[in-house]
Backbone as a chain_set.jsonl record, in Angstrom:
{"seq": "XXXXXXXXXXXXXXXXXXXXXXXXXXXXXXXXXXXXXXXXXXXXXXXXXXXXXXXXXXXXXXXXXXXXXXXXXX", "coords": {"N": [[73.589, 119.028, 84.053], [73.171, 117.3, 87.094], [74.083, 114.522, 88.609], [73.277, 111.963, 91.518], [74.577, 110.651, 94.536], [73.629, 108.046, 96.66], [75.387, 107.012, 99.503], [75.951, 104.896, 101.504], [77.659, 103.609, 104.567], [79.602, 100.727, 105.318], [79.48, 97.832, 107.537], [82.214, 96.515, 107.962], [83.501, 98.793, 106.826], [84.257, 100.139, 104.46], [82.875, 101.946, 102.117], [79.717, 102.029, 99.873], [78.269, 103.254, 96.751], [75.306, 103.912, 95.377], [73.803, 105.352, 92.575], [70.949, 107.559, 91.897], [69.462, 107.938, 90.065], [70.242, 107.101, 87.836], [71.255, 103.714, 86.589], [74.415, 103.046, 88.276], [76.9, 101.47, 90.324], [79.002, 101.948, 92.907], [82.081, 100.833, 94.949], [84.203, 101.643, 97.255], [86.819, 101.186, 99.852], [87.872, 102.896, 101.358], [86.935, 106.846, 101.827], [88.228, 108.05, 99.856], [88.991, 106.742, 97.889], [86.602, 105.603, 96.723], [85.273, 108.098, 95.78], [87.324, 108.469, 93.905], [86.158, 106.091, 92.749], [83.416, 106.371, 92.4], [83.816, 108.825, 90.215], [84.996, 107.409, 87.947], [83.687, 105.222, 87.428], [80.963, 106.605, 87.058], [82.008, 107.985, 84.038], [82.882, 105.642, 83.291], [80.191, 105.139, 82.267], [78.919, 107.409, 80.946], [80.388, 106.948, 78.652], [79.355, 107.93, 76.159], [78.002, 109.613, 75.997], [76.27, 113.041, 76.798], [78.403, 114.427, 79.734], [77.454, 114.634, 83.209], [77.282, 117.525, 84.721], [77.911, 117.879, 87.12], [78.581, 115.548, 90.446], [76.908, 114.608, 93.299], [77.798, 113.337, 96.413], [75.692, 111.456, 98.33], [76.203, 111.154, 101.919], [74.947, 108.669, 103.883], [73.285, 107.704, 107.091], [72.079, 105.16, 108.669], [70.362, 104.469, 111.552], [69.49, 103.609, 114.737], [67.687, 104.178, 117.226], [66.996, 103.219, 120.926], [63.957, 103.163, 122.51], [63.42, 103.406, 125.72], [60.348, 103.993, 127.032], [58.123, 104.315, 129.373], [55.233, 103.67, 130.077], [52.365, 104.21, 132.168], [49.176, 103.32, 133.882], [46.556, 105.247, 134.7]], "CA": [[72.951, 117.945, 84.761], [74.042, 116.842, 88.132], [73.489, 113.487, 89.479], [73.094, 112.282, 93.194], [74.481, 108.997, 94.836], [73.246, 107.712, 97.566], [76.246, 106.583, 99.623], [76.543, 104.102, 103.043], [79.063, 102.893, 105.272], [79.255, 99.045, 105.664], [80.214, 97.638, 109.006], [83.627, 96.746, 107.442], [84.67, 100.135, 107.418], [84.592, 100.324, 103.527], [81.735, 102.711, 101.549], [78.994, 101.1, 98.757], [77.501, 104.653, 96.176], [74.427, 103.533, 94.29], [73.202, 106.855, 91.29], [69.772, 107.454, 92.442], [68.88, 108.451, 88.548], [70.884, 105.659, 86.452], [72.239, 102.366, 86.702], [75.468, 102.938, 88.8], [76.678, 101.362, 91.421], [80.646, 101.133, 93.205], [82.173, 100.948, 96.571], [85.369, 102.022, 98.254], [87.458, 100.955, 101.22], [88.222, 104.68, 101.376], [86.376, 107.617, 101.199], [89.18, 109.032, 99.056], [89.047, 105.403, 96.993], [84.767, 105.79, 96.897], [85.396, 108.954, 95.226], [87.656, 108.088, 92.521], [85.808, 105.379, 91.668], [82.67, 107.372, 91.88], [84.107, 109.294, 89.419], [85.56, 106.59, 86.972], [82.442, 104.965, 87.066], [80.727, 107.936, 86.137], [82.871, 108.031, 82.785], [82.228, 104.947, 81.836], [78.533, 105.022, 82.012], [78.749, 108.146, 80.413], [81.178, 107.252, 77.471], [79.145, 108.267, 74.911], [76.271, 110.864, 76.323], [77.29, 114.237, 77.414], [78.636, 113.719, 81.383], [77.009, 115.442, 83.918], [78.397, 118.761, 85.092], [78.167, 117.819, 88.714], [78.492, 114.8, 91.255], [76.983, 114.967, 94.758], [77.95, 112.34, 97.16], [74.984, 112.14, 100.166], [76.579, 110.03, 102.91], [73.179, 108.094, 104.391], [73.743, 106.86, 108.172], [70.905, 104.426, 109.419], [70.789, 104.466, 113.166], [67.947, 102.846, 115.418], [67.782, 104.057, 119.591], [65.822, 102.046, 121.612], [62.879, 103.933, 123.356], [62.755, 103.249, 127.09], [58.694, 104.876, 127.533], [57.555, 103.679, 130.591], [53.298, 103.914, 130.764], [51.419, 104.478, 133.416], [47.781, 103.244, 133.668], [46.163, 106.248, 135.742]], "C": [[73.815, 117.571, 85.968], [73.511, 115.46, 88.552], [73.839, 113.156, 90.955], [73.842, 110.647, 93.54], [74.455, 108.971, 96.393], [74.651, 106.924, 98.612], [76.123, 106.131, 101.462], [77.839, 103.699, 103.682], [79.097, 101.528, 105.617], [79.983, 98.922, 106.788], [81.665, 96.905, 108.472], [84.782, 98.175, 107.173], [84.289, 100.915, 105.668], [82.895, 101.228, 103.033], [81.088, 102.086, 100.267], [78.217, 102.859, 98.176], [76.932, 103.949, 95.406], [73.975, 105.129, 94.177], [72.007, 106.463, 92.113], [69.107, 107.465, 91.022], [69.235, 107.65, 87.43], [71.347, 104.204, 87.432], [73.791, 102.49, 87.244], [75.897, 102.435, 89.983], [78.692, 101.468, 91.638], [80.992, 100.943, 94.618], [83.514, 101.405, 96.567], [85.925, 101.222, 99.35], [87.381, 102.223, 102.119], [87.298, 105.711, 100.749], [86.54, 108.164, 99.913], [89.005, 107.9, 97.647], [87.471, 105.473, 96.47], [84.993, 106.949, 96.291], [86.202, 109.132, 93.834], [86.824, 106.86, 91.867], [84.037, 105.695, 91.017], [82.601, 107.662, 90.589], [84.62, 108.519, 87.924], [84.077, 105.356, 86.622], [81.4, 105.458, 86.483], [80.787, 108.161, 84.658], [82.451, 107.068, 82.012], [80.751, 104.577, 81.714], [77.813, 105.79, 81.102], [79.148, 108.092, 78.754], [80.788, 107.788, 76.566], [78.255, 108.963, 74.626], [77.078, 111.861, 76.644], [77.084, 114.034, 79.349], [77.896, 114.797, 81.876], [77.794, 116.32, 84.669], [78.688, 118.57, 86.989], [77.72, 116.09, 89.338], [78.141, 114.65, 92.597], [76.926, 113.406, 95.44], [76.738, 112.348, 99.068], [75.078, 110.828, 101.05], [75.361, 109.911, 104.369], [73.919, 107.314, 106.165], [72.33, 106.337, 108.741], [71.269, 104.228, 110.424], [69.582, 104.27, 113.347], [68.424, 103.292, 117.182], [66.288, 103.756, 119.922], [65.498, 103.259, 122.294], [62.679, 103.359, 124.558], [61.3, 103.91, 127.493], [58.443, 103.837, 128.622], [55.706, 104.633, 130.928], [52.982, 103.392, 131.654], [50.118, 103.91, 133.415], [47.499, 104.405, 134.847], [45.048, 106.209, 136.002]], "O": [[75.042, 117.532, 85.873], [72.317, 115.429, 88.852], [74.576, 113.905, 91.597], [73.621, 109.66, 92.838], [75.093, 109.689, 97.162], [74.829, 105.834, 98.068], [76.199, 106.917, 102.406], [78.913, 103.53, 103.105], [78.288, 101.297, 106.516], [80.928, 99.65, 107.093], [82.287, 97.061, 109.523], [85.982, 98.44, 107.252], [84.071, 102.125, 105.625], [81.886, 101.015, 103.705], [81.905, 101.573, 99.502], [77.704, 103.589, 99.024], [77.599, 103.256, 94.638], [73.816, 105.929, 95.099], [71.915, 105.456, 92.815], [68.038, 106.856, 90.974], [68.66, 107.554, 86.346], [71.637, 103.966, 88.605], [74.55, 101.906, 86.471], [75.287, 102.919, 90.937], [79.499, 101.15, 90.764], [80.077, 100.905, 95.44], [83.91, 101.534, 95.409], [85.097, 100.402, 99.745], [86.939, 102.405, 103.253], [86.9, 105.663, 99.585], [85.71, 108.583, 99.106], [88.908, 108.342, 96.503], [87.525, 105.264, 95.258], [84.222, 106.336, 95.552], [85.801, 109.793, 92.876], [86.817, 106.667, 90.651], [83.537, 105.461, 89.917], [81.792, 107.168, 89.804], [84.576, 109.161, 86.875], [83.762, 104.88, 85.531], [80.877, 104.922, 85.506], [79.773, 108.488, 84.042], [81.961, 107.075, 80.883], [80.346, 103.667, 80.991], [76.752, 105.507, 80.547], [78.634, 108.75, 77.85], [81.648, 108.304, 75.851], [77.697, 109.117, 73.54], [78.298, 111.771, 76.781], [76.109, 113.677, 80.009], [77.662, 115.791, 81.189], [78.844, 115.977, 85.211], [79.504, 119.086, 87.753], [76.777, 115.467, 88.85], [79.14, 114.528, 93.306], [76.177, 112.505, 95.062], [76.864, 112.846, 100.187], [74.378, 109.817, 101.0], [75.076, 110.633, 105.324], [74.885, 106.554, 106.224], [71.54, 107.142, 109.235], [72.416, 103.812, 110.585], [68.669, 104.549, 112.57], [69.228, 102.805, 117.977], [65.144, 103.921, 119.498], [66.273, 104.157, 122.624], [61.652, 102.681, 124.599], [61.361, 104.429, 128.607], [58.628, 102.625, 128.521], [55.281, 105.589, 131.577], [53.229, 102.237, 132.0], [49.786, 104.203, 132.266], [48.22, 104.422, 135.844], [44.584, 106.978, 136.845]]}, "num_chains": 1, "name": "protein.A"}
C-alpha cells in the first residue's frame, strides 16, 4: 500500500502534509523537518495495522496571474 500527502507551502516559509486516504495531518518548518514528521506520524497512525510500503510527498503550489485581455468591439 502506498499512501499520498498532499503537501503546501505556507507564506511563513514552513510546510502543512494532509494523507489524502486517512486522517493525517502535520507540518514542518523544514522540508527535511516535514519529512520526518511525515514519517513519525505515519507510525503512529499506523501502530497497530500493517504500515504502508510507500510514502509519496506531492508538493501542491497555488499560483493565480492576472490576465491583461484587452477586447475589441469590431
Amino acid at each position: 500500500m502506498e499512501i499520498v500527502f498532499s503537501v503546501t507551502q505556507e507564506a511563513d516559509g514552513g510546510y502543512v502534509a494532509e494523507c489524502l486516504s486517512h486522517d493525517i495531518f502535520t507540518q514542518g518548518d523544514t522540508w527535511e523537518q516535514l519529512r520526518a514528521n511525515v514519517q513519525e506520524a505515519v507510525a503512529g497512525y499506523f501502530f497497530d495495522q500493517p504500515k504502508p510500503k510507500a510514502i509519496r510527498l506531492h508538493l501542491v503550489r497555488d499560483e493565480m496571474l492576472a490576465c491583461g485581455l484587452n477586447f475589441r468591439a469590431t
